[in-house]
C-alpha positions in Angstrom: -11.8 38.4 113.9 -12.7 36.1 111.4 -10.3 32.7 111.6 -8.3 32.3 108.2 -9.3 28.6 106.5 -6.2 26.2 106.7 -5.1 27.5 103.4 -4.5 31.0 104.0 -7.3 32.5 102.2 -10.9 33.3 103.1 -13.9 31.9 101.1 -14.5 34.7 99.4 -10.8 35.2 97.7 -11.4 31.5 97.0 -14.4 32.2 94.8 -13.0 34.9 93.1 -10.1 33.2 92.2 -12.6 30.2 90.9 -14.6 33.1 88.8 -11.2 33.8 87.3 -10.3 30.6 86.3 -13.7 29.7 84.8 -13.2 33.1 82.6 -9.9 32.2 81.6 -10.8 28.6 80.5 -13.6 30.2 79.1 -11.4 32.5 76.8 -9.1 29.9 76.1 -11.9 28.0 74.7 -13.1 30.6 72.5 -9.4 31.5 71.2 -9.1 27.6 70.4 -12.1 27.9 68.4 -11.5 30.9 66.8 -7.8 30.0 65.9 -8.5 28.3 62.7 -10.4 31.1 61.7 -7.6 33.6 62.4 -5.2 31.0 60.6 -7.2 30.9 57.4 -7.2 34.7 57.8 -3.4 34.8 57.8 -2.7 33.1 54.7 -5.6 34.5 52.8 -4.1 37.7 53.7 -0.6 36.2 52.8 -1.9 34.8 49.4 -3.1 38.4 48.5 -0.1 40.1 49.5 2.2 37.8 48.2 0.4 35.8 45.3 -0.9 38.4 43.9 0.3 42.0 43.4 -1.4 44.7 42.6 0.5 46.1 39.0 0.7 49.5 37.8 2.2 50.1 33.9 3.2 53.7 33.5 3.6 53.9 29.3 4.9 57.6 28.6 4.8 58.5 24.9 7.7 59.7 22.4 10.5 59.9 25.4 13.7 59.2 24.5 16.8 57.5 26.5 18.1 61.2 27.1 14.9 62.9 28.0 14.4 62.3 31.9 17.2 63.4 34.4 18.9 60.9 37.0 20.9 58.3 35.5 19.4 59.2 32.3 21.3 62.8 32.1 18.3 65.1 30.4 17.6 68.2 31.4 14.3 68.0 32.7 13.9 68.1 36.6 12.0 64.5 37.1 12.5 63.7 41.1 9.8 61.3 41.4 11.1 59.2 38.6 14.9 59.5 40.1 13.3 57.9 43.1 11.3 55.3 42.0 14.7 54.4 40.0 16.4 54.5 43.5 13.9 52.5 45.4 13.8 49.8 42.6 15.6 49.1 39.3 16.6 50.9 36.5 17.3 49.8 33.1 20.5 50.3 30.9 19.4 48.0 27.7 15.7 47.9 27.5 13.7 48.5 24.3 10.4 48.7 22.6 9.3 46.8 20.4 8.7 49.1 17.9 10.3 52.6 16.9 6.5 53.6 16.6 3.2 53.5 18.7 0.8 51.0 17.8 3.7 48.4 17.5 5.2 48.9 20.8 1.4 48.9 22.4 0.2 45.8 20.7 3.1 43.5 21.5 3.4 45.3 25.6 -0.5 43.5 25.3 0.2 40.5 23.8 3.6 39.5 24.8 4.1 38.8 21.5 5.9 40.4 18.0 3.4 42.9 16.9 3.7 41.6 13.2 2.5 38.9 14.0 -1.1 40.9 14.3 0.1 43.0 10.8 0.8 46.0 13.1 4.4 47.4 11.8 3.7 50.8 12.3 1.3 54.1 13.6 -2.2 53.3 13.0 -4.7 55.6 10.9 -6.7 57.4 13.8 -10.1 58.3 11.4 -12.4 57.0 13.9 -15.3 58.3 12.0 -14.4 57.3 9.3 -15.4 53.6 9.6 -14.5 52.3 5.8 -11.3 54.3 6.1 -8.4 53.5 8.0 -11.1 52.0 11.5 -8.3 49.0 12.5 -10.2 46.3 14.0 -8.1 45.7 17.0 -5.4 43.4 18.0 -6.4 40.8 15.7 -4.2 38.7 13.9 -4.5 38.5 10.1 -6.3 35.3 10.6 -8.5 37.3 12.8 -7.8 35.5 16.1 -8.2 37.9 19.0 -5.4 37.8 20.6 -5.1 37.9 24.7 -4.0 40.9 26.8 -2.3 41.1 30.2 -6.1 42.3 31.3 -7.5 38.9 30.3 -5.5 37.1 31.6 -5.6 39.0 35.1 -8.8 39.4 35.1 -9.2 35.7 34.9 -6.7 35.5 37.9 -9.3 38.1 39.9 -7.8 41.4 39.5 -10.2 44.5 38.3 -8.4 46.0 35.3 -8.4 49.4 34.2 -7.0 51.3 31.2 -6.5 54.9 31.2 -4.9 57.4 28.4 -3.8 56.6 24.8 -5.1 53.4 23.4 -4.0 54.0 19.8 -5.1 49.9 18.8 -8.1 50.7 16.7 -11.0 52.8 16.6 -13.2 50.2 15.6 -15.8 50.0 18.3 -14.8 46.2 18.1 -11.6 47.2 19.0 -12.7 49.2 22.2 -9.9 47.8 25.2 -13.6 46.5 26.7 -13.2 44.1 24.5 -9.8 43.1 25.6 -10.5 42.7 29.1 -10.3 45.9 30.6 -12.9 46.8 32.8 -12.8 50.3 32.5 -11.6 52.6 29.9 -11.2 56.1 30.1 -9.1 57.7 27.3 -8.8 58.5 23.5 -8.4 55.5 21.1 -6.3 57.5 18.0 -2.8 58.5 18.4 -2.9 62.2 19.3 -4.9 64.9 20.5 -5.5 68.5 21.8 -4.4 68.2 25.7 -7.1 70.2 26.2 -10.3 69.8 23.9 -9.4 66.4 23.4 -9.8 66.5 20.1 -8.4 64.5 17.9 -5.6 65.5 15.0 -8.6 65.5 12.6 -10.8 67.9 15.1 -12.9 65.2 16.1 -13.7 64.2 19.7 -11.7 61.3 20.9 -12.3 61.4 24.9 -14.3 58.1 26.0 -15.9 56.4 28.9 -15.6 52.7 27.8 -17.4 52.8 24.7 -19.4 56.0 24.9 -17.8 59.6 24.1 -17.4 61.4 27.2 -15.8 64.8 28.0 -13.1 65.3 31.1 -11.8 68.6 31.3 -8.1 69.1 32.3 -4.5 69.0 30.8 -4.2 65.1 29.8 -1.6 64.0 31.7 -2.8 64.8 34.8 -6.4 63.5 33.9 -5.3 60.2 33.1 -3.5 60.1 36.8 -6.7 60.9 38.3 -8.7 58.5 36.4 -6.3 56.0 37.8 -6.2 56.9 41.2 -10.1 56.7 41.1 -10.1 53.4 39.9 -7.6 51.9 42.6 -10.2 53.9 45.2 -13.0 51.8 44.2 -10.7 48.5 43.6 -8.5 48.0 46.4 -10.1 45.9 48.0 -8.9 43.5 45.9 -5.8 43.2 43.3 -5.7 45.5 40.6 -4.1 45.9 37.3 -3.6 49.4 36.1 -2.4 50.5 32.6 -1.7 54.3 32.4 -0.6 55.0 28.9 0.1 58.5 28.6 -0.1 60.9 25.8 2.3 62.8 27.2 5.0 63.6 25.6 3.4 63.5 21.9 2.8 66.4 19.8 1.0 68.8 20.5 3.7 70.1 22.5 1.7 71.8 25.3 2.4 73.3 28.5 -0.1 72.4 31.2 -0.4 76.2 31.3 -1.5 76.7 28.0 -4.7 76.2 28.2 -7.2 75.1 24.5 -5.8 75.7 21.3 -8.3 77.6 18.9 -9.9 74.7 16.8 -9.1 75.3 13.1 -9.1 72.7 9.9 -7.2 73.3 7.4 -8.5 70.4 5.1 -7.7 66.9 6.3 -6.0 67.3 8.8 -4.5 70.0 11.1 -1.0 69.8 9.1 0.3 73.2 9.2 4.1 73.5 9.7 4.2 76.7 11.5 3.2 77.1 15.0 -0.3 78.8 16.0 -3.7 77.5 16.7 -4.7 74.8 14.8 -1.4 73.1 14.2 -1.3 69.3 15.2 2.3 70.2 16.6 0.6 72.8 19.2 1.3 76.7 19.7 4.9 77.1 20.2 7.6 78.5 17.5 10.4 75.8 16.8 13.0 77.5 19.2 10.7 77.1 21.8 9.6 73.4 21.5 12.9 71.8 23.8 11.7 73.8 26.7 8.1 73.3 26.3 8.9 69.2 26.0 11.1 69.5 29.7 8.0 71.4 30.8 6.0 68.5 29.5 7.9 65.8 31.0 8.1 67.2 34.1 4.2 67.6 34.2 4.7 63.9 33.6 6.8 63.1 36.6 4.7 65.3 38.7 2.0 62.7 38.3 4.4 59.9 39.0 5.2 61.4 42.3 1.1 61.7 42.7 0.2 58.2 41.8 3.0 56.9 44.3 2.2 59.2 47.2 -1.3 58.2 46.6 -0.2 54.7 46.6 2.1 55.1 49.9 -0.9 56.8 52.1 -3.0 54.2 51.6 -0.7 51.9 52.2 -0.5 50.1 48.8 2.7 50.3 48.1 3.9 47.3 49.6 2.0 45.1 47.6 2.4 46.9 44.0 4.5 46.8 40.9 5.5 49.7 39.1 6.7 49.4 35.7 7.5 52.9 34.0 9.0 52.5 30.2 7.9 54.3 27.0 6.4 53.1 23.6 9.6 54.7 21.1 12.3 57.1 21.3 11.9 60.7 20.7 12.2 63.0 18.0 15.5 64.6 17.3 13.9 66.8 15.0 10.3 67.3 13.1 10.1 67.9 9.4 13.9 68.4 9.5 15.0 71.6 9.3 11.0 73.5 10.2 11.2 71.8 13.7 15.1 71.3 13.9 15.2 70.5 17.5 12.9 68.5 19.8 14.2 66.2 22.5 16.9 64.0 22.8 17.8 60.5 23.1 21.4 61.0 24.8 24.3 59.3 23.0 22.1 56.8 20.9 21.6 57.4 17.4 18.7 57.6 15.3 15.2 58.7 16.6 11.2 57.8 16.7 11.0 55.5 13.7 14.0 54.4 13.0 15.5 51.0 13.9 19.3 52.9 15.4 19.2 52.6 19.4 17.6 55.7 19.5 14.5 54.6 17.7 13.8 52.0 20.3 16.2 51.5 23.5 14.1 53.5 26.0 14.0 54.7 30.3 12.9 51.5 31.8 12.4 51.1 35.9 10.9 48.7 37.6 9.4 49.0 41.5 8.5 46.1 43.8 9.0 46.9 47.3 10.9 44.2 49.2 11.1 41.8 46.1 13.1 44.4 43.8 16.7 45.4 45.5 16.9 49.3 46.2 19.5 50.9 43.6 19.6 47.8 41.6 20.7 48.2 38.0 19.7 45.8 34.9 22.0 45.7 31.4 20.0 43.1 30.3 18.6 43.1 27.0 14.6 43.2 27.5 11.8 44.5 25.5 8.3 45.5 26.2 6.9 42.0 25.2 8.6 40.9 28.1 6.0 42.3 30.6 3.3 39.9 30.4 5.3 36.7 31.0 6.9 38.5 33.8 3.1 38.7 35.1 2.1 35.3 34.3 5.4 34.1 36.1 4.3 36.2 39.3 1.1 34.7 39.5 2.1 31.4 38.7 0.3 31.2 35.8 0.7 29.0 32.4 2.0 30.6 29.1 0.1 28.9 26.0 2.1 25.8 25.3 4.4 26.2 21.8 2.1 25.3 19.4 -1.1 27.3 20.7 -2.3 30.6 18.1 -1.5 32.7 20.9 2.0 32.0 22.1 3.9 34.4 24.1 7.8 35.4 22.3 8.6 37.6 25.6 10.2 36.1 28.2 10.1 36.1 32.2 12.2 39.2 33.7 11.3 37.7 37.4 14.9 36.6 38.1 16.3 39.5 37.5 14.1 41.4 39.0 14.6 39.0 42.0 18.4 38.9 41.5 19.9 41.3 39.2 22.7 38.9 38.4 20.8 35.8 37.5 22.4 35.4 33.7 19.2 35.3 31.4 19.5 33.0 28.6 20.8 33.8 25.2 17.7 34.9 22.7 17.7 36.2 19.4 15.8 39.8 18.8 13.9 41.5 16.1 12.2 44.2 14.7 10.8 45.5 11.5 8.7 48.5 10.1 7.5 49.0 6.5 11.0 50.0 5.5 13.8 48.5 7.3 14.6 45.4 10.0 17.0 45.0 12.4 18.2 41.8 14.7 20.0 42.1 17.8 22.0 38.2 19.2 24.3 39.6 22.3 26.0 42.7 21.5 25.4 42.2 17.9 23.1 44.0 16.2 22.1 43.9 12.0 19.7 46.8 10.5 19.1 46.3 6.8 16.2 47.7 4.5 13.0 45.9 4.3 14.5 44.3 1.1 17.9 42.9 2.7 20.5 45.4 0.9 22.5 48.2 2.7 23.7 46.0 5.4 25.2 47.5 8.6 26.5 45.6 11.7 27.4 47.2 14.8 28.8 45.5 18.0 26.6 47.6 21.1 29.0 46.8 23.9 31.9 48.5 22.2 29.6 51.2 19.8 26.1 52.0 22.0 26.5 54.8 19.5 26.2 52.7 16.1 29.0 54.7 14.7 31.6 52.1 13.1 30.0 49.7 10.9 32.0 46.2 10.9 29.6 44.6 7.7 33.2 44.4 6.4 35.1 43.3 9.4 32.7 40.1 10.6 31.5 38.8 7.9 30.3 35.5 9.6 28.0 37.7 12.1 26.6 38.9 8.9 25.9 35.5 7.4 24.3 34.1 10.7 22.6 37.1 11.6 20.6 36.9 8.3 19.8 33.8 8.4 18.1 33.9 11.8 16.4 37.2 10.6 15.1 35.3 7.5 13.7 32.3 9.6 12.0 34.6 11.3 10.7 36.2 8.8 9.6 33.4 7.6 7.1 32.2 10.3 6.1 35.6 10.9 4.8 35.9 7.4 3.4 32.4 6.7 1.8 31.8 9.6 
């Protein structure tokens, strides 16, 4: 038998146990060297995750503050925008900035009053017709282009798409390419055949970027998958997505429906009976409040897609969602041809008018672990508070006071952050060719484009603009107008 050495272990176990310490140093050595790495890793990671989010806007069209179910109370079935209310934060007093499209889109770009560009109301959509009614963008009169949220992300590395209704000239100059999207799939006028995607006029509308291109497919679920793509072929880095839906515009179609039969009738498809052709779709008056549920729930469908898409490729904890709409609905069409249409719950007024219902629309906004589950907003925002919201996220400047492009929105960060962070006090405004409203706390003045037929209405007590108090406060009156005519004043003179 082999004699043990004095301590205990043979020569052999002692060699081993040398190999296995020169491994572990070894290792050690390597890990120590390949810390920093893994450091710089971390934060890079921690930068991208934290610094900068990817964002998702969700723009439907024409849906009004009693249109979605939830909190909301319409009758349409919309699950998928319930939950993305209940995961994130809904709002009770959030508007757009105008009661019409093109407003509404230009200042959600800008983060700034849409009159500022000249755009008060619904664009002309001849894009053919270049000498007639082709807008040349988001252009101020002075014919400074003005920034989007895509420049600016871009700038800040994020791939930018745009996908759907563009409805901001049908210039080619005024192609979103040219406003720092890198992508654009979508029609650029203000309506169109779901379908043929033709336009109200019966021209094609459907582009790639800045060549006509042809998807087949009900729109609303088209533009979805357009988005999706792009965030297939982007996520490896942050990306800003702008889905802005045609749905729930005229033509009121089903996704069954399938292609209206093209027909002109001069113009422009302006029949005001139902049947192929018309540029309010195929269905008979009576019909049109169940074909717009249909509609909207088509639209939530795709909400539900986008964030299940989102959630299996594990996205979701590193995106904003912002889901609003560009105007309130239609109560009715033409008055008593199209007598009912959708609804805009207990506001009054409808699309184009500057009552609530004209302009306070659904509003939710997602962040997952940033935005408190079930958290609810009444404060007053509008859509031109989006891009400052961005900027603030990513740390970035707003142009100072005095610079051409100047941002009037404001920061909804601390709210979203905490929803009882007190926002300070700001005075509000809108007008369209006719009329002009201004809205300081709960009070709100709407008068006509001229300043007569004044009517005041205190929103806390009246959401429902019902008793007019011109008589009762005559001092809101007075200060109200004179902040509206400032206003006016810099707006117009530039």
């Amino acid at each position: 038998m082999r004699r043990p050495d004095c301590c205990g272990i043979s020569k052999g176990q002692a060699d081993m146990r040398l190999w296995k310490a020169l491994v572990f140093a070894m290792l050690g050595i390597v890990l120590l060297l390949l810390l920093p790495l893994a450091i710089k890793g971390l934060n890079q990671g921690k930068t991208a995750n934290s610094d900068k989010p990817n964002i998702i806007i969700i723009l439907a069209d024409d849906l009004g503050y009693g249109d979605i179910g939830g909190y909301y109370a319409g009758k349409a079935v919309t699950p998928n925008l319930n939950t993305l209310a209940h995961e994130g934060m809904l709002f009770t007093d959030f508007h757009s900035n105008g009661p019409m499209c093109s407003p509404t889109r230009a200042a959600l770009l800008t983060g700034r009053y849409q009159n500022r560009m000249g755009i008060e109301t619904a664009l002309p959509g001849q894009w053919e017709q270049l000498g007639k009614g082709a807008i040349m963008g988001i252009s101020s009169p002075e014919n400074i282009r003005e920034k989007s949220i895509a420049a600016y992300l871009r700038e800040a590395g994020y791939a930018t798409g745009f996908f759907g209704k563009w409805h901001l000239g049908n210039h080619p100059d005024a192609n979103p390419v040219h406003y720092g999207f890198d992508e654009f799939r979508g029609l650029t006028s203000g309506c169109g055949d779901y379908f043929s995607k033709l336009d109200r006029f019966g021209y094609q509308d459907w582009w790639y970027n800045e060549n006509l291109e042809f998807q087949e497919g009900y729109t609303t679920d088209v533009i979805t998958e357009n988005g999706i793509e792009f965030i297939k072929k982007n996520k490896e880095k942050p990306f800003f997505v702008y889905l802005a839906h045609l749905g729930v515009h005229f033509p009121w179609q089903r996704p069954e429906d399938g292609v209206l039969e093209i027909r002109r009738e001069g113009e422009e498809f302006t029949s005001n009976y139902p049947g192929p052709g018309s540029k309010l779709g195929p269905h008979t008056p009576e019909k049109v409040p169940d074909v717009l549920s249909e509609m909207i729930e088509s639209l939530d469908v795709n909400v539900g897609r986008l964030m299940q898409f989102l959630k299996k490729e594990g996205l979701d904890k590193n995106t904003i969602v912002f889901f609003t709409a560009d105007n309130g609905q239609y109560l009715n069409y033409q008055d008593d041809v199209w007598p009912n249409v959708g609804s805009n719950g207990i506001l009054r007024g409808e699309k184009s008018d500057l009552y609530e219902g004209g302009h306070r629309v659904p509003a939710i906004a997602w962040w997952p672990g940033k935005i408190a589950p079930l958290s609810v907003s009444h404060h007053t925002f509008m859509t031109f508070d989006l891009l400052p919201t961005f900027l603030d996220i990513l740390h970035i400047s707003s142009p100072l006071e005095n610079h051409p492009n100047r941002l009037d929105g404001i920061s909804m960060l601390p709210v979203w952050i905490n929803s009882e962070d007190l926002m300070p006090q700001r005075t509000l405004f809108w007008r369209t060719p006719g009329h002009k409203a201004v809205r300081k706390g709960p009070w709100k003045l709407l008068q006509t484009r001229e300043g007569a037929n004044s009517e005041l209405y205190h929103l806390v007590q009246d959401i429902s603009e019902s008793n007019n108090l011109i008589d009762v406060h005559p001092e809101m009156l007075d200060v109200l107008t004179s902040e509206l005519t400032v206003w006016e004043k810099e707006i117009d003179d530039k």
